[in-house]
PASEBA-1860 file (N, C-alpha, C; in nm, 3 decimals):
! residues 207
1> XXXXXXXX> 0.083/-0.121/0.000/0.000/0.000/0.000/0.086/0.126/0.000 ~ 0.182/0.104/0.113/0.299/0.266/0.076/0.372/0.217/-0.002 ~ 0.409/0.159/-0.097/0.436/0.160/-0.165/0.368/0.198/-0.319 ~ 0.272/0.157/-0.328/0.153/0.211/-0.459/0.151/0.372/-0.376 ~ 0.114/0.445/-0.272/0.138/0.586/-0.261/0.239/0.616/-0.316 ~ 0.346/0.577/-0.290/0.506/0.657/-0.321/0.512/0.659/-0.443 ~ 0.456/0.590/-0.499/0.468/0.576/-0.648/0.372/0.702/-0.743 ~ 0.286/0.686/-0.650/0.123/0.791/-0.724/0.221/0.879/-0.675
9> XXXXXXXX> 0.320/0.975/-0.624/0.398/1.045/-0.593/0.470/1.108/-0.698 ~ 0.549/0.961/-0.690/0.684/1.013/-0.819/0.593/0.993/-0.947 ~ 0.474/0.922/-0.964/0.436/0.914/-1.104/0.339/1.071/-1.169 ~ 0.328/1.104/-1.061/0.277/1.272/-1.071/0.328/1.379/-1.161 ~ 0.435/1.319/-1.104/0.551/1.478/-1.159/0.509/1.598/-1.094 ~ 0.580/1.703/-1.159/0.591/1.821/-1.088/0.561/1.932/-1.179 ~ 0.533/2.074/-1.152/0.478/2.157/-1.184/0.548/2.270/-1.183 ~ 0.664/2.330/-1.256/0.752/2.435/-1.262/0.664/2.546/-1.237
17> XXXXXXXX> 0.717/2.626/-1.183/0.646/2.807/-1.163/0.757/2.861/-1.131 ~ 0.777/3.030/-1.182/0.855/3.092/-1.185/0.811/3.203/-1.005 ~ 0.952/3.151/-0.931/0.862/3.230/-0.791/0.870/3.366/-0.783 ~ 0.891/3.461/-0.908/0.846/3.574/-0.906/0.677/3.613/-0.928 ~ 0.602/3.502/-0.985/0.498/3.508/-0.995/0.399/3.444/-0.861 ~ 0.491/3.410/-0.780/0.439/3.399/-0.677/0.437/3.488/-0.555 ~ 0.523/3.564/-0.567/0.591/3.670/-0.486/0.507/3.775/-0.534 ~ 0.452/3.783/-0.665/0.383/3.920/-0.722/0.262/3.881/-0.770
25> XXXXXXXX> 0.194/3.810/-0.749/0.062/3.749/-0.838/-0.021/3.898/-0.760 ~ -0.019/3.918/-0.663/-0.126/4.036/-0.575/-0.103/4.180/-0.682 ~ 0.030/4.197/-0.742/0.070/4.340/-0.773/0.066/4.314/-0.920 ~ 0.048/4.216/-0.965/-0.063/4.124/-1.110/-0.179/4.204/-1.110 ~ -0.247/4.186/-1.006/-0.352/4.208/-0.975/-0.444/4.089/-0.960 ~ -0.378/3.960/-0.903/-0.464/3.844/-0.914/-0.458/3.810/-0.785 ~ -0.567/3.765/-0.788/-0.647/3.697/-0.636/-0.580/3.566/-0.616 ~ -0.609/3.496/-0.468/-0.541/3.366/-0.441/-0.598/3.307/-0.518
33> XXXXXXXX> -0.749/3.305/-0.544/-0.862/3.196/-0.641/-0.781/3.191/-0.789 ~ -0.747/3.271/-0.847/-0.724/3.305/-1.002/-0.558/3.277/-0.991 ~ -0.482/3.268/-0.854/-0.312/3.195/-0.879/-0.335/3.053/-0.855 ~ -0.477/3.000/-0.835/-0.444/2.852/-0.851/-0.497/2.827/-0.952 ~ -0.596/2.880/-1.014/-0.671/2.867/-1.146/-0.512/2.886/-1.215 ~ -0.445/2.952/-1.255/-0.329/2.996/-1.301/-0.252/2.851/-1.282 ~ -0.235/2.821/-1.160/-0.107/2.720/-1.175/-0.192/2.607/-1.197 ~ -0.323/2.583/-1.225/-0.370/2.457/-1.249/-0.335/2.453/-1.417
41> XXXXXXXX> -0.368/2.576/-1.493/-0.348/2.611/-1.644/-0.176/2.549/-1.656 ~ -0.089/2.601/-1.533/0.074/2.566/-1.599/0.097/2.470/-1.583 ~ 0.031/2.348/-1.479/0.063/2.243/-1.504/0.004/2.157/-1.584 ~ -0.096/2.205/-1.636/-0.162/2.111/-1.754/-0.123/2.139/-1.882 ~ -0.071/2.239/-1.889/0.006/2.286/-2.000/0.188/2.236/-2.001 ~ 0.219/2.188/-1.898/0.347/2.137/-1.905/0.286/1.993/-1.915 ~ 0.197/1.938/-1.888/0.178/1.816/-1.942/0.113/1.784/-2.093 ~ 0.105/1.904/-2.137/0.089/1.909/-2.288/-0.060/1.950/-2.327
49> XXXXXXXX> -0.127/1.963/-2.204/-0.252/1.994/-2.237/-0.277/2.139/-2.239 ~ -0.265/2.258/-2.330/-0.303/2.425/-2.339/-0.440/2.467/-2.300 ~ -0.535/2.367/-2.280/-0.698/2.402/-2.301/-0.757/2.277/-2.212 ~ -0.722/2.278/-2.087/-0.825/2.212/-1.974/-0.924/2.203/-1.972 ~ -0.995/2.128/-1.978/-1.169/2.130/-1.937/-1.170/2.225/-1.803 ~ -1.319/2.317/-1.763/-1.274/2.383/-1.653/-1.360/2.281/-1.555 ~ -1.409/2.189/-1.583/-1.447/2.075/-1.493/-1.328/2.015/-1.382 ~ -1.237/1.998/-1.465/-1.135/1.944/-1.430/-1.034/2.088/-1.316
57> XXXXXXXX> -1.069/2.137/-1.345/-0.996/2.278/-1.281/-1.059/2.254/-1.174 ~ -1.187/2.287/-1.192/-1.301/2.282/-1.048/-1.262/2.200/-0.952 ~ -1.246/2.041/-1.005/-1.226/1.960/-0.928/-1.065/1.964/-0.809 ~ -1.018/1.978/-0.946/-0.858/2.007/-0.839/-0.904/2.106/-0.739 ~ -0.965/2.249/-0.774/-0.945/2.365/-0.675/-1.044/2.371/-0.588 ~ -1.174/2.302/-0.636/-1.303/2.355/-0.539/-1.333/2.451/-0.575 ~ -1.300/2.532/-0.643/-1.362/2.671/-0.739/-1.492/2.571/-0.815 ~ -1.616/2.687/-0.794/-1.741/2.706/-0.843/-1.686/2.673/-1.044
65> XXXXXXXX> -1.728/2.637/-1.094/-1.675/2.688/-1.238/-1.732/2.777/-1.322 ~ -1.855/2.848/-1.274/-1.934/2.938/-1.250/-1.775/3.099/-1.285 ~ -1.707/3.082/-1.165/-1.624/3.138/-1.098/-1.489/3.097/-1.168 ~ -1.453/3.018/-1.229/-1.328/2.985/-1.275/-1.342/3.035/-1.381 ~ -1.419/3.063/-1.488/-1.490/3.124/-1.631/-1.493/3.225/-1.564 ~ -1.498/3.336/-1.512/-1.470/3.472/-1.426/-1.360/3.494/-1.472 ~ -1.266/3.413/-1.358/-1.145/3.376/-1.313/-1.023/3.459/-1.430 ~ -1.094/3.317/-1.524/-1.011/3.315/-1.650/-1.059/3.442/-1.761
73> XXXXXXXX> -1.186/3.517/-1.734/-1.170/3.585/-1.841/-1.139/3.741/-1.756 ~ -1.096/3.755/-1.592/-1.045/3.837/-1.536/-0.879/3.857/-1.592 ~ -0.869/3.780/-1.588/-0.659/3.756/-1.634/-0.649/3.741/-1.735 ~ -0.716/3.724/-1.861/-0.720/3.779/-1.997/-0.703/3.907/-2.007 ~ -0.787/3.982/-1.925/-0.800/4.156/-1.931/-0.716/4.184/-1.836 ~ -0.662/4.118/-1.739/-0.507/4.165/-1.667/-0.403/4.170/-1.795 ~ -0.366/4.072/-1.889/-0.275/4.056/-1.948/-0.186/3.905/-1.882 ~ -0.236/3.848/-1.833/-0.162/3.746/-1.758/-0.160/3.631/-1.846
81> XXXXXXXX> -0.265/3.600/-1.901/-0.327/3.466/-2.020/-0.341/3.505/-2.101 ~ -0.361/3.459/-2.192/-0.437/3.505/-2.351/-0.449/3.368/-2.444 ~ -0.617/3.429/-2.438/-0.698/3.286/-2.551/-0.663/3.317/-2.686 ~ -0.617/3.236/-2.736/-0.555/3.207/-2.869/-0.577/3.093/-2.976 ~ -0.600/3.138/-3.061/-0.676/3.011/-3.143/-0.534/2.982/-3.266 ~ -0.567/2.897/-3.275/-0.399/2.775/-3.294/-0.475/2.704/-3.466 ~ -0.363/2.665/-3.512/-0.432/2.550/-3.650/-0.310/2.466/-3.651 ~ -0.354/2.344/-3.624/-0.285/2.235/-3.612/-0.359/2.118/-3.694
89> XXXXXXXX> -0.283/2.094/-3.791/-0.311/1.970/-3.889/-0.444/1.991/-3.953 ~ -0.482/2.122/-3.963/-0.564/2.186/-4.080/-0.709/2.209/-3.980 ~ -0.685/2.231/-3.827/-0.767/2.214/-3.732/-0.787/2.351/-3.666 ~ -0.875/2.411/-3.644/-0.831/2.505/-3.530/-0.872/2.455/-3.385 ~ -0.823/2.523/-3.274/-0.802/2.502/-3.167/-0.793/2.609/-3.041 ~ -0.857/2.616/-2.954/-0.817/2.735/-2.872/-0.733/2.693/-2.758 ~ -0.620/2.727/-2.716/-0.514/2.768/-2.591/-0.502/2.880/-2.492 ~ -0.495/2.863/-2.392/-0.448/2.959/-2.305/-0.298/2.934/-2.312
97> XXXXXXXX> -0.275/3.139/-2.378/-0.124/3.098/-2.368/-0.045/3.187/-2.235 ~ 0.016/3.136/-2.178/0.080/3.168/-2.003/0.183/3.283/-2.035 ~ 0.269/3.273/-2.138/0.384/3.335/-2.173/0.289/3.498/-2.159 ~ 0.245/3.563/-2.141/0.192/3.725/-2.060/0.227/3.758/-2.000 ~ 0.233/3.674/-1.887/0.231/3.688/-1.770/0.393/3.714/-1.742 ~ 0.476/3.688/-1.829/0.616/3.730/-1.832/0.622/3.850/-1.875 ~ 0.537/3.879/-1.929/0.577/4.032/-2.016/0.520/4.155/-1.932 ~ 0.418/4.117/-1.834/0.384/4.181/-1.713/0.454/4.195/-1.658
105> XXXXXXXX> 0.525/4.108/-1.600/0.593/4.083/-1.474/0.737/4.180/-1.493 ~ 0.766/4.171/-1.614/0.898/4.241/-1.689/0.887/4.429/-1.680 ~ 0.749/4.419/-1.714/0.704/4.564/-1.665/0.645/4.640/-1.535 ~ 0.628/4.507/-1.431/0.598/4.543/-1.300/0.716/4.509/-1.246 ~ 0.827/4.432/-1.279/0.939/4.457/-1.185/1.052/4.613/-1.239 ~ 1.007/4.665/-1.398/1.118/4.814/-1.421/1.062/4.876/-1.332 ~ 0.869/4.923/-1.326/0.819/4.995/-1.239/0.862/5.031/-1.100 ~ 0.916/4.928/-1.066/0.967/4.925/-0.895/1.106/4.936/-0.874
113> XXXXXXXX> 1.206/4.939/-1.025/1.271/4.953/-0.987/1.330/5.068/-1.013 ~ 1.241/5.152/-1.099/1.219/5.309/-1.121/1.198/5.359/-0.998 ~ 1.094/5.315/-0.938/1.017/5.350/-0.768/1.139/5.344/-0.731 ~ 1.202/5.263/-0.714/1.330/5.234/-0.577/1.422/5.358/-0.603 ~ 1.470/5.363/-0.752/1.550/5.440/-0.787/1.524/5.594/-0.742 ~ 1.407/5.601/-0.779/1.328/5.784/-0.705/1.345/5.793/-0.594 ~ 1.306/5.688/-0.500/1.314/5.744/-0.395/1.468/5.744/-0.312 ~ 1.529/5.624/-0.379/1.696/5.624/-0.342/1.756/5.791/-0.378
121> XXXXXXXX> 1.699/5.855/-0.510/1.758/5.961/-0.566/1.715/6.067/-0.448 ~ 1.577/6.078/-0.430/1.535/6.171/-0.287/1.602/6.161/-0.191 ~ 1.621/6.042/-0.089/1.666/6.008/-0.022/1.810/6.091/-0.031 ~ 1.893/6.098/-0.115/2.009/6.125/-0.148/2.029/6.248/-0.123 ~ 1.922/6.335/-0.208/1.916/6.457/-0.220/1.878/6.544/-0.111 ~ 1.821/6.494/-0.003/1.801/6.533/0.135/1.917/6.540/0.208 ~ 1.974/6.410/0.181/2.063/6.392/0.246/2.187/6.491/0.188 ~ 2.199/6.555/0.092/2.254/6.645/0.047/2.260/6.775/0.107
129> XXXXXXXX> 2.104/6.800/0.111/2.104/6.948/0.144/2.133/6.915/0.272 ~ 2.132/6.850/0.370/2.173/6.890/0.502/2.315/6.899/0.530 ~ 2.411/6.853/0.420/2.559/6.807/0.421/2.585/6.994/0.370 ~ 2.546/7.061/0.266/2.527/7.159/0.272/2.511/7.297/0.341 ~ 2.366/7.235/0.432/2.365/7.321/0.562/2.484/7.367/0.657 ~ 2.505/7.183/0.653/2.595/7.204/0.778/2.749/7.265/0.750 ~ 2.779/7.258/0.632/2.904/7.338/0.616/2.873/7.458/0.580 ~ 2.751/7.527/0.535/2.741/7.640/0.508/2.692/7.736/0.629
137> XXXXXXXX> 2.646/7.618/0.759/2.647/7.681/0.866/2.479/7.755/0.887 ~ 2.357/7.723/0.758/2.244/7.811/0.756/2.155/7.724/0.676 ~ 2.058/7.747/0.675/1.950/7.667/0.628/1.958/7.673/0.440 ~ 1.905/7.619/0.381/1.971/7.679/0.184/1.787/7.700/0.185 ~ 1.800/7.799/0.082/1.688/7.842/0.007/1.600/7.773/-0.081 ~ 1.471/7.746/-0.088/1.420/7.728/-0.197/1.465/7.749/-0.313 ~ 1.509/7.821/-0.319/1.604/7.924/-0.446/1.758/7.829/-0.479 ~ 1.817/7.810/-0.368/1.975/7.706/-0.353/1.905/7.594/-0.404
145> XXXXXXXX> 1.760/7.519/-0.316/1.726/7.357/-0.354/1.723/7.395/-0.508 ~ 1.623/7.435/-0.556/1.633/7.452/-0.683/1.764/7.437/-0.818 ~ 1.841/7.501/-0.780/1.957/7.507/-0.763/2.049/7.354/-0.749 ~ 2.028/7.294/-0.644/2.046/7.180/-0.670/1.997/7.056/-0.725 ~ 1.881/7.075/-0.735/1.775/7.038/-0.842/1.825/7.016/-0.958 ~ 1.846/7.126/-1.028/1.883/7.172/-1.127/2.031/7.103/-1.199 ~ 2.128/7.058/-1.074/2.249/7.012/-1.096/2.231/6.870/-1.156 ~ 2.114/6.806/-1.072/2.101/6.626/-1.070/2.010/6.618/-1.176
153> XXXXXXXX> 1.921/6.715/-1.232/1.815/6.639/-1.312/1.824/6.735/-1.474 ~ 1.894/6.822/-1.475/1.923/6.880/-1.601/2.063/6.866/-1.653 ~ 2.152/6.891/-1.543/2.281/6.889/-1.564/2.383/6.747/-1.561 ~ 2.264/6.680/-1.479/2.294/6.542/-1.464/2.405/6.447/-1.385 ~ 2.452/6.598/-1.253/2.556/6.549/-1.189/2.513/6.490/-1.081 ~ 2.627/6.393/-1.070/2.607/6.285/-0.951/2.644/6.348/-0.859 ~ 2.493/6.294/-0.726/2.549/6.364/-0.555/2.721/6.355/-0.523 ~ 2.737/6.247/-0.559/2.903/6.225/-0.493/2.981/6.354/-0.523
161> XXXXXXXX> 2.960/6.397/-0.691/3.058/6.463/-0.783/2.992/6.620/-0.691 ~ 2.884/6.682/-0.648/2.828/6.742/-0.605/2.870/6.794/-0.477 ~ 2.879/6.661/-0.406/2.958/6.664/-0.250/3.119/6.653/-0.289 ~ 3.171/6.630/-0.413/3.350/6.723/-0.386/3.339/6.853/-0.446 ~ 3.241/6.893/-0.457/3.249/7.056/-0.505/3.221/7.110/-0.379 ~ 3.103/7.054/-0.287/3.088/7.138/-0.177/3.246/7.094/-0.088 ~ 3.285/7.007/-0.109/3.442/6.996/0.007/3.547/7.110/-0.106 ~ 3.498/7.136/-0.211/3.661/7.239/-0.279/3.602/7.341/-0.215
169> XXXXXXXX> 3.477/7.386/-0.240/3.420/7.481/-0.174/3.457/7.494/-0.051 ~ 3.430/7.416/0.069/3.465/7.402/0.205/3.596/7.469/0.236 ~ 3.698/7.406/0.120/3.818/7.428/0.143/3.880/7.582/0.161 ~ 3.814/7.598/0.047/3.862/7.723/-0.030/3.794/7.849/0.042 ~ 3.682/7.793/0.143/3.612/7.879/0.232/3.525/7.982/0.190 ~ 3.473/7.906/0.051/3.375/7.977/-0.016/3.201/7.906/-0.022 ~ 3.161/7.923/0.064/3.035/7.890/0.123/2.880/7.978/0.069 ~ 2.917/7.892/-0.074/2.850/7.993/-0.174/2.816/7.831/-0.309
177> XXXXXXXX> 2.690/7.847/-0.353/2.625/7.725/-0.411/2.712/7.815/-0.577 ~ 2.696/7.913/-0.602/2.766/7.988/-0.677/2.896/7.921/-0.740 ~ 2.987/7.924/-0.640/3.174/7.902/-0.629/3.122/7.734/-0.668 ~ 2.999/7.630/-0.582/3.033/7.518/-0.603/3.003/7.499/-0.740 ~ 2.899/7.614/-0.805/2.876/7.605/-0.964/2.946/7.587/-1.040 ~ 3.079/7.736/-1.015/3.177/7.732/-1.069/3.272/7.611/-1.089 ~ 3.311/7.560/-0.998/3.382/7.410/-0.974/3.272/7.305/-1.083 ~ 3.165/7.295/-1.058/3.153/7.183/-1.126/3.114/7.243/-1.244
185> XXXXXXXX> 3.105/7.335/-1.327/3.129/7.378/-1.451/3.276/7.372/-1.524 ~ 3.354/7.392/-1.437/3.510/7.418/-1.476/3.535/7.244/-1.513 ~ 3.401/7.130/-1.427/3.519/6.994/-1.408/3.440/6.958/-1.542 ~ 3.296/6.977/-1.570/3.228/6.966/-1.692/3.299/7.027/-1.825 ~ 3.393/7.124/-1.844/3.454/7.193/-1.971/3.575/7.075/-1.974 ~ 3.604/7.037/-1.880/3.718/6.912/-1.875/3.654/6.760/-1.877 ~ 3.531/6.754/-1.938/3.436/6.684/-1.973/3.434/6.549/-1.830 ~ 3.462/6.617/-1.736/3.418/6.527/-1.601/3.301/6.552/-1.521
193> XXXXXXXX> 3.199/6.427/-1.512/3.058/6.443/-1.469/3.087/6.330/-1.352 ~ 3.157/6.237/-1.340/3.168/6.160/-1.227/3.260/6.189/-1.138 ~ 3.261/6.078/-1.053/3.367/6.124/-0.959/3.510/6.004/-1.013 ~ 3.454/5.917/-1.087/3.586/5.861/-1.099/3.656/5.900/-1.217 ~ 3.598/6.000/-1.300/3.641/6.075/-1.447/3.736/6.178/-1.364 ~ 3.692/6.197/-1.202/3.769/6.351/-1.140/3.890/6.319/-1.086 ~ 3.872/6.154/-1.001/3.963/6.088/-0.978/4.128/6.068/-1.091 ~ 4.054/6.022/-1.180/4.173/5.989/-1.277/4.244/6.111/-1.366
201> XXXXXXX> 4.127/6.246/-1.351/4.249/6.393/-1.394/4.338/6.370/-1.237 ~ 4.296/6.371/-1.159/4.392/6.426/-1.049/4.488/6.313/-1.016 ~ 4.490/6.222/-1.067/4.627/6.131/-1.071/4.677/6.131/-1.202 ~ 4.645/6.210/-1.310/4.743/6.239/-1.429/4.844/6.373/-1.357 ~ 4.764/6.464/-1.297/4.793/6.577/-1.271/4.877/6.630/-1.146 ~ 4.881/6.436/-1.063/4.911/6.450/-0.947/4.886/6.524/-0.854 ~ 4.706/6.548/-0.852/4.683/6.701/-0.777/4.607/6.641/-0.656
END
């Protein structure tokens, strides 16, 4: 008897899923009901079958099929599935094809990592103006933020390259967004926008 189990086991096989789609099926926009409707579609489709009876769905999930015909024509209009009609051996045929749901996922993971990037860039830029403050000893202006604004999103310089203008500045004891202009205009005519383009003049130059 455990032995005929172990067997209905290994004779099963298994059901590949990619665990980003498990990690994100909610930001899909799909419900728990419609990620098993989903993985019931990928494993019947890795067993060669594209077009399940939804009887058979029902049964695996306990979904109404009422509700699985929902299900499935909810994640059509997500972009997750798509019914597709096929001609095979002079036949047509309809499939659910899964491959969407990659092309979603490809555009909900740039989204976030645009998100991350904004707010890493904010984050930064706060953290800027107070590095600012504090060597300039006074609060900076709407007029200065701007100003620095202006450096990261038109001019396109990096905080780092930003924070060694405010230290030449520091140095030079010119506590003026002005003087740090000057500096990073002078390192831009010497076509340096990073800090490791600034690095490598000042070890030609030994400065």
């Amino acid at each position: 008897m455990e032995d005929e189990i172990f067997n209905q086991f290994i004779n099963s096989g298994t059901t590949s899923v990619s665990n980003l789609i498990l990690k994100n099926f909610r930001e899909l926009g799909m419900t728990a009901n419609e990620l098993m409707i989903f993985l019931n579609l990928q494993m019947y489709a890795q067993q060669g079958n594209q077009f399940p009876m939804v009887t058979e769905i029902s049964k695996n999930t306990g979904i109404k099929e009422a509700n699985i015909f929902n299900s499935i024509q909810n994640m059509i209009k997500l972009g997750v599935i798509e019914l597709k009609t096929v001609v095979e051996n002079h036949q047509q045929r309809d499939i659910y094809s899964l491959t969407p749901v990659y092309h979603r996922l490809n555009k909900l993971l740039e989204q976030q990592q645009s998100s991350d990037a904004k707010a890493k860039l904010l984050s930064d830029t706060e953290e800027l103006f107070k590095k600012i403050e504090v060597e300039f000893g006074r609060p900076i202006s709407p007029i200065e933020q701007e100003q620095v604004h202006q450096w990261i999103d038109d001019d396109h310089y990096s905080i780092k390259l930003i924070e060694l203008a405010l230290r030449e500045a520091v140095l030079n004891q010119a506590y003026s967004l002005k003087y740090m202009d000057r500096i990073l205009i002078s390192w831009e005519k010497s076509n340096i926008k990073t800090v490791g383009q600034l690095e490598d003049r000042r070890k030609k130059l030994e400065y």
